[in-house]
N, CA and C of each residue as an Amber inpcrd file, in Angstrom:
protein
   339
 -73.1890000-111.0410000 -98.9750000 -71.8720000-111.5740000 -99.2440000
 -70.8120000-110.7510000 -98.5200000 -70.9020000-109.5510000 -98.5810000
 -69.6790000-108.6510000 -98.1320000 -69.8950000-109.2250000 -96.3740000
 -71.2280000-108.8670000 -95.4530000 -71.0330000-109.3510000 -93.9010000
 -70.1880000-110.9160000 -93.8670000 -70.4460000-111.4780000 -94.8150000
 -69.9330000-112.9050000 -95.0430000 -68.9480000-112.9270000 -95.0500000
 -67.6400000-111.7500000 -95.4650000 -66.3480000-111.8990000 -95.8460000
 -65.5640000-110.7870000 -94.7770000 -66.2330000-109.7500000 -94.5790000
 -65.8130000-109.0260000 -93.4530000 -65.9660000-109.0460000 -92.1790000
 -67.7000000-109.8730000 -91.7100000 -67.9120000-109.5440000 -90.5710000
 -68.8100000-108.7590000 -90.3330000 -69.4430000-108.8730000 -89.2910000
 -71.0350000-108.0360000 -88.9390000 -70.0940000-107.2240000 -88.0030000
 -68.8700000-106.7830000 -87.3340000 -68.3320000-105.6930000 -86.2230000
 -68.3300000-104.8420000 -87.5340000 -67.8960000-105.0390000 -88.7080000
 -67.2820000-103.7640000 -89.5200000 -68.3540000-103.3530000 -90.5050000
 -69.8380000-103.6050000 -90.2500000 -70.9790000-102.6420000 -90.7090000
 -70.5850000-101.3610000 -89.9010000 -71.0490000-100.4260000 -91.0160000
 -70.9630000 -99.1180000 -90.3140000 -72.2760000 -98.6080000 -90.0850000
 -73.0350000 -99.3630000 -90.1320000 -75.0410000 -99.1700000 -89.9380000
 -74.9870000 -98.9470000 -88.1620000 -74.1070000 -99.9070000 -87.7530000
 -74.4010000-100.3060000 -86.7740000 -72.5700000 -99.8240000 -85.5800000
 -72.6520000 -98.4300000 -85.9850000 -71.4960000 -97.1060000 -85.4780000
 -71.9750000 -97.0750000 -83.8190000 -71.0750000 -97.8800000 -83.2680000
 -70.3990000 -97.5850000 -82.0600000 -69.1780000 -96.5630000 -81.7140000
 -69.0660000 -95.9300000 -80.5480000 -67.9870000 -95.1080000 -80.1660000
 -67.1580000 -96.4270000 -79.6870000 -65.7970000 -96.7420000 -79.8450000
 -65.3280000 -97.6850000 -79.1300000 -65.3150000 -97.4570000 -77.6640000
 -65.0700000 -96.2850000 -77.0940000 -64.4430000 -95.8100000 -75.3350000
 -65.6480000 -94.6090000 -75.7600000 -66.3630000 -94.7540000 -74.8030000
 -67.5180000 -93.3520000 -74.7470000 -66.9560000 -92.2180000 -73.4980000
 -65.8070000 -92.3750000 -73.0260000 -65.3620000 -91.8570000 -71.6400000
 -64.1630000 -90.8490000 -72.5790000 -64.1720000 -89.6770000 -71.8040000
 -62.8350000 -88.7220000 -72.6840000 -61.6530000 -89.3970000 -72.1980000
 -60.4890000 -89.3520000 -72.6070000 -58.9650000 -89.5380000 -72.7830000
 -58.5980000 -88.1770000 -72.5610000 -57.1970000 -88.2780000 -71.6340000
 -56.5650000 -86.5210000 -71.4260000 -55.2570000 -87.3830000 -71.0500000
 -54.4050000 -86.4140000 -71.3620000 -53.0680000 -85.9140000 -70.6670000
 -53.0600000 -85.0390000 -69.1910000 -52.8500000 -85.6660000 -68.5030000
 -52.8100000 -84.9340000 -67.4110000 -51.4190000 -84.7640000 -66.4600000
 -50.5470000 -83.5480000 -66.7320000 -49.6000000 -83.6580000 -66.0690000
 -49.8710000 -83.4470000 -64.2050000 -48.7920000 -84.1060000 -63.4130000
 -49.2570000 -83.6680000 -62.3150000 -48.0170000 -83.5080000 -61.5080000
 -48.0280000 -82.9240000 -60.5260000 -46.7540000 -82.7240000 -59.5050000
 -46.2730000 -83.7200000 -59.0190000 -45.0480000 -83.7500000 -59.0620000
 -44.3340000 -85.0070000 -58.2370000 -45.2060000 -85.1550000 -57.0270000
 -45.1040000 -84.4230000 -56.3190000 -45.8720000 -85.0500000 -54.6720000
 -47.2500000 -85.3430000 -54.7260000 -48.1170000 -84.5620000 -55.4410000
 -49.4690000 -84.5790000 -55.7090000 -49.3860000 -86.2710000 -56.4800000
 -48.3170000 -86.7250000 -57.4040000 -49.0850000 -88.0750000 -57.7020000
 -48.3940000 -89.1120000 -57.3820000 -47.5430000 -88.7010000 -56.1200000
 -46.7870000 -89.7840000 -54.9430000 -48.2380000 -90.1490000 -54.1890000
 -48.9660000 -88.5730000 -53.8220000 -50.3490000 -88.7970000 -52.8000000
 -51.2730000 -89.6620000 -53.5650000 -51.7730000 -89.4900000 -54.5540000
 -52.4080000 -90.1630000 -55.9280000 -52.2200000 -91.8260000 -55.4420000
 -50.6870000 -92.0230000 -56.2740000 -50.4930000 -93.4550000 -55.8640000
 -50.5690000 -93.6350000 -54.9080000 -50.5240000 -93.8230000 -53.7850000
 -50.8590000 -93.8460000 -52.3290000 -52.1650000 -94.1420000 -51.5080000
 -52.3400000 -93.2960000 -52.3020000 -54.0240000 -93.6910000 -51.7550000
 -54.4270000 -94.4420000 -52.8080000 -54.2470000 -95.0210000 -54.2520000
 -54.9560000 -96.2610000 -54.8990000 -53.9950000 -97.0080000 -54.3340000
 -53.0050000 -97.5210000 -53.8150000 -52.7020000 -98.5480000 -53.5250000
 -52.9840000 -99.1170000 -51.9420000 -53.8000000 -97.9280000 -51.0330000
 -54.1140000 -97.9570000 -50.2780000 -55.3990000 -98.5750000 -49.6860000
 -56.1090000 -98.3700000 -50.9150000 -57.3990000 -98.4650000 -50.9330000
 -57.6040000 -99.3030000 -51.5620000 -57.0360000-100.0580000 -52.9830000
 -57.4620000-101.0110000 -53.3720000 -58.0250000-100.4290000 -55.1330000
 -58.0700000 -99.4980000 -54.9990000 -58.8540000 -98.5640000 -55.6190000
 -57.8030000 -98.2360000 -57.0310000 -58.5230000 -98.3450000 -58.1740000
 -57.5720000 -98.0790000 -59.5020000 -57.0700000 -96.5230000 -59.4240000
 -55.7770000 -96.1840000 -59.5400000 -55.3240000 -94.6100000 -59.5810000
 -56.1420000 -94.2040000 -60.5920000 -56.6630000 -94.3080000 -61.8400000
 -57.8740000 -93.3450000 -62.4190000 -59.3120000 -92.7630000 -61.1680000
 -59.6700000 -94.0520000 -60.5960000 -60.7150000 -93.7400000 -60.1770000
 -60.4090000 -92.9270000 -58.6770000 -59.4830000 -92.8910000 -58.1950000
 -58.8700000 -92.2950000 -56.9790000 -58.6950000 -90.7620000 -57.7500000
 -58.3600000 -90.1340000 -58.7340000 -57.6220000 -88.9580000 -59.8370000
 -59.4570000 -88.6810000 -59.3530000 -60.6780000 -89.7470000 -60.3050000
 -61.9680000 -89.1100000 -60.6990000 -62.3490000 -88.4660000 -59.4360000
 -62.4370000 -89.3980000 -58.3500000 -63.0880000 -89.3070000 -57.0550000
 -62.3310000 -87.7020000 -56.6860000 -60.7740000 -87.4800000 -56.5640000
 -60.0280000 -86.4010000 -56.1030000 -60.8880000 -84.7310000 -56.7100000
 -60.8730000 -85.1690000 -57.8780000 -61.3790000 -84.3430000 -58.8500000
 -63.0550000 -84.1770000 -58.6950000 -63.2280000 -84.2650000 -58.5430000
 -64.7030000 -84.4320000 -58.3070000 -65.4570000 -84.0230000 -56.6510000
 -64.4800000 -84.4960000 -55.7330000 -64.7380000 -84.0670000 -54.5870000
 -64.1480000 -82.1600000 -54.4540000 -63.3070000 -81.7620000 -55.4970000
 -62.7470000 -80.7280000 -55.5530000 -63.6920000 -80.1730000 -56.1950000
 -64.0260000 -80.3100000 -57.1210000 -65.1710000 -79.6220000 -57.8920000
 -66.1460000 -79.3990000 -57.0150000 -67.0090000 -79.8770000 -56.3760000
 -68.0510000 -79.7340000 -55.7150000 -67.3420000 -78.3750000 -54.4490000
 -66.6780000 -78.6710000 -54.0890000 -66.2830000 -77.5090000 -53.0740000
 -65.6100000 -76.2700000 -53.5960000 -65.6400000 -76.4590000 -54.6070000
 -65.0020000 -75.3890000 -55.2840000 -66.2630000 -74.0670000 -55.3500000
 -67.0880000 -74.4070000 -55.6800000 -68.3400000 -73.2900000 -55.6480000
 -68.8620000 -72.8370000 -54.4470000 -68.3390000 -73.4220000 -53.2180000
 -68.6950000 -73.4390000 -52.2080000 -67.8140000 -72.1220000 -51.8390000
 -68.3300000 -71.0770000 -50.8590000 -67.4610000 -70.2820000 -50.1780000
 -66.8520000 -71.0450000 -48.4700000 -65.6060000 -70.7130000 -48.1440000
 -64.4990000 -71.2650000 -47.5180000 -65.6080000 -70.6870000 -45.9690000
 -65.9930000 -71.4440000 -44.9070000 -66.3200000 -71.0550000 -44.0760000
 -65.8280000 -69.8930000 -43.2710000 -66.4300000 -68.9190000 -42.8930000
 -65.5860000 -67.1960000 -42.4750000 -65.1670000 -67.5770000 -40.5270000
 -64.2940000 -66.9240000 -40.1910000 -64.2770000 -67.3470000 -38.5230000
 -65.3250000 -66.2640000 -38.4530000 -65.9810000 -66.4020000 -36.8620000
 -66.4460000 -65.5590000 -36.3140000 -66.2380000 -63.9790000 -36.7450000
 -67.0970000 -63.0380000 -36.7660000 -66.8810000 -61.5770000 -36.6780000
 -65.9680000 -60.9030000 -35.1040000 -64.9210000 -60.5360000 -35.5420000
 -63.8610000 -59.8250000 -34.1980000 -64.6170000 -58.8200000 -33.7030000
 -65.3880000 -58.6860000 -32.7520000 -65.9900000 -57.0690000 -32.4000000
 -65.4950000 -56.3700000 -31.1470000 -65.2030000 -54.9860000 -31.3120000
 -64.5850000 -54.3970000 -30.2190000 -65.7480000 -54.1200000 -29.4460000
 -65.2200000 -54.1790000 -28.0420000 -66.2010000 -53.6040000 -27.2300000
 -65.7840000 -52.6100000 -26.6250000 -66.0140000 -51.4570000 -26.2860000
 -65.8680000 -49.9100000 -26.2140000 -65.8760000 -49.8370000 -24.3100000
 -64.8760000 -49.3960000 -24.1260000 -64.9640000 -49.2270000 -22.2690000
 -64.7770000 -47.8210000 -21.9010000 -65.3680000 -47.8460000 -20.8920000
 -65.3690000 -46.0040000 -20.7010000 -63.8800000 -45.8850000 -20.3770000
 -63.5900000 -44.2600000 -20.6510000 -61.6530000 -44.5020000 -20.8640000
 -61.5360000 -43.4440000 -19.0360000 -62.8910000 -42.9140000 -18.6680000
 -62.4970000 -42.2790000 -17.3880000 -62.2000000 -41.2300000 -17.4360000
 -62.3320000 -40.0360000 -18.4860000 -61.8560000 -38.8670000 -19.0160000
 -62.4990000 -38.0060000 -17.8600000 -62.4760000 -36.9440000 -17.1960000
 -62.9570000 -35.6790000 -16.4810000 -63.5330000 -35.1830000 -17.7060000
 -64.6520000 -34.7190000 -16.5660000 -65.8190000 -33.6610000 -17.4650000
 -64.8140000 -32.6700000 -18.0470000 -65.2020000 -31.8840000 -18.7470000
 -64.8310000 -31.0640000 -19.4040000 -63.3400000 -31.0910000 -20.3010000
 -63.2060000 -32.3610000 -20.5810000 -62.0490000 -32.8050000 -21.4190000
 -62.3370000 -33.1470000 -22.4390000 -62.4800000 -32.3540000 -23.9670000
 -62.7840000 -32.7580000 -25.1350000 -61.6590000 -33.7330000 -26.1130000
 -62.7600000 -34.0230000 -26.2550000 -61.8450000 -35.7270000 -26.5240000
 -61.4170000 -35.7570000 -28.1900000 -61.6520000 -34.7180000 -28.7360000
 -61.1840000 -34.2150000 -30.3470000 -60.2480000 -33.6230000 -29.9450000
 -59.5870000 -33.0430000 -28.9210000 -58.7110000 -32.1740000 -28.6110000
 -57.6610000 -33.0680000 -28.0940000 -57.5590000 -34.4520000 -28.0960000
 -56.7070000 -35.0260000 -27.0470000 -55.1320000 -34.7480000 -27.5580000
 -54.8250000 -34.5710000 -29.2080000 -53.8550000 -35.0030000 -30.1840000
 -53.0840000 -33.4460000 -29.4080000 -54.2920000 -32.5090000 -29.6540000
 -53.6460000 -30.7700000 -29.2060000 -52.5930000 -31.1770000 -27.9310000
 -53.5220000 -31.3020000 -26.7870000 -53.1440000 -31.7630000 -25.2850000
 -51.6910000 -32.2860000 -25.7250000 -51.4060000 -33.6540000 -25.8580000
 -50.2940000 -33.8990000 -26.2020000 -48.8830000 -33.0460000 -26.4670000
 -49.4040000 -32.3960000 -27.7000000 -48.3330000 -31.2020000 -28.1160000
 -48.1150000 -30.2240000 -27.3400000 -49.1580000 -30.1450000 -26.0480000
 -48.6900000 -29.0440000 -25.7480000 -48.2290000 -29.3790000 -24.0480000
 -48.3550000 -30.4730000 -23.8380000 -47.1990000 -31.0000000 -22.9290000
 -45.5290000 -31.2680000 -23.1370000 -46.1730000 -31.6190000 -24.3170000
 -44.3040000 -32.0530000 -24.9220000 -44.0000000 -30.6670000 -25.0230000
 -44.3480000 -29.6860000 -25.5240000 -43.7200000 -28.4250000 -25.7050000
 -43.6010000 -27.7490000 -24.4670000 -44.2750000 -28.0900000 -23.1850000
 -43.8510000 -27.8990000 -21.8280000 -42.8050000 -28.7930000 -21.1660000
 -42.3590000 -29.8990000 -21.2070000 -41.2960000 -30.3360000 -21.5510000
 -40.3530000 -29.6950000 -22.0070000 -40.5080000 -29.5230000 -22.9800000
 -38.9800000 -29.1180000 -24.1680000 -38.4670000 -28.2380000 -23.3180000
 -39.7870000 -27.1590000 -22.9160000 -39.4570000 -25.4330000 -22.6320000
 -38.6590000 -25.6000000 -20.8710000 -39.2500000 -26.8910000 -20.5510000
 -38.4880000 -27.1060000 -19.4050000 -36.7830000 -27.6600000 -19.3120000
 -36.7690000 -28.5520000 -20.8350000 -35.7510000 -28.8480000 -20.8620000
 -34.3690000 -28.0790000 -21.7430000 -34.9580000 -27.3000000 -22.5820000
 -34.0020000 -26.0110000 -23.2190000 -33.1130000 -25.3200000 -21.8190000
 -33.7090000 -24.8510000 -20.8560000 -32.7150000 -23.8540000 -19.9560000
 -31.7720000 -24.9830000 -19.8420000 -31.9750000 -26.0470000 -19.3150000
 -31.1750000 -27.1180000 -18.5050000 -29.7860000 -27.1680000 -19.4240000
 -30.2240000 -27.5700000 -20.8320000 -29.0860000 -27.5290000 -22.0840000
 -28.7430000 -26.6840000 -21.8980000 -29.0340000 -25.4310000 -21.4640000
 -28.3420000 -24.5850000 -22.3560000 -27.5840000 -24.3840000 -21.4120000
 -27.5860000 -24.4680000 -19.7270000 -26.7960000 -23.9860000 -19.0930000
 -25.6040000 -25.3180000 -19.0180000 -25.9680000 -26.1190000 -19.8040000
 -24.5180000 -27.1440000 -19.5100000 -23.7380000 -26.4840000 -20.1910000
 -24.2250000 -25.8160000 -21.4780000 -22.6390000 -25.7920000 -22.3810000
 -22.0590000 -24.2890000 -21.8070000
């Protein structure tokens, strides 16, 4: 009597999910869902399933590492140094040109003033 007066949808023997798919809020950026609409109206394609496809093609590359460029490698050229020029010493050398310099250029000052 009761299926008789209610209906065989409103047995609860017989518990369906109405929507078996999740529901969300999804906020999104102005431009990101200008691109969105754009491409479902482009394609023909419902903006959910354009969002799934977006999402989904992102996911998959997401675990992926970003392809590396090539390795930069120096290649080393002989610099032409004379024998007996130690090449830990080059920083010394330096200083002690400039300080032959200077010592050349102190008299010069001093006799201007």
């Amino acid at each position: 009597m009761y299926e008789s007066i209610c209906g065989e949808h409103l047995d609860v023997r017989k518990f369906e999910h109405h929507d078996a798919r999740m529901r969300t809020t999804l906020t999104l950026d102005d431009d990101l869902a200008l691109q969105l609409k754009e491409a479902a109206r482009s394609s023909g394609e419902s903006f959910k399933d354009i969002v799934n496809s977006a999402l989904r093609r992102g996911l998959r590359q997401a675990g992926k590492p970003e392809p590396s460029l090539p390795r930069f490698v120096v290649e080393p050229k002989a610099c032409g140094f004379r024998a007996g020029v130690d090449l830990r010493k080059l920083n010394q050398l330096v200083d002690d040109l400039e300080m032959e310099d200077l010592s050349q250029e102190l008299p010069k000052t001093a006799a201007r003033r």
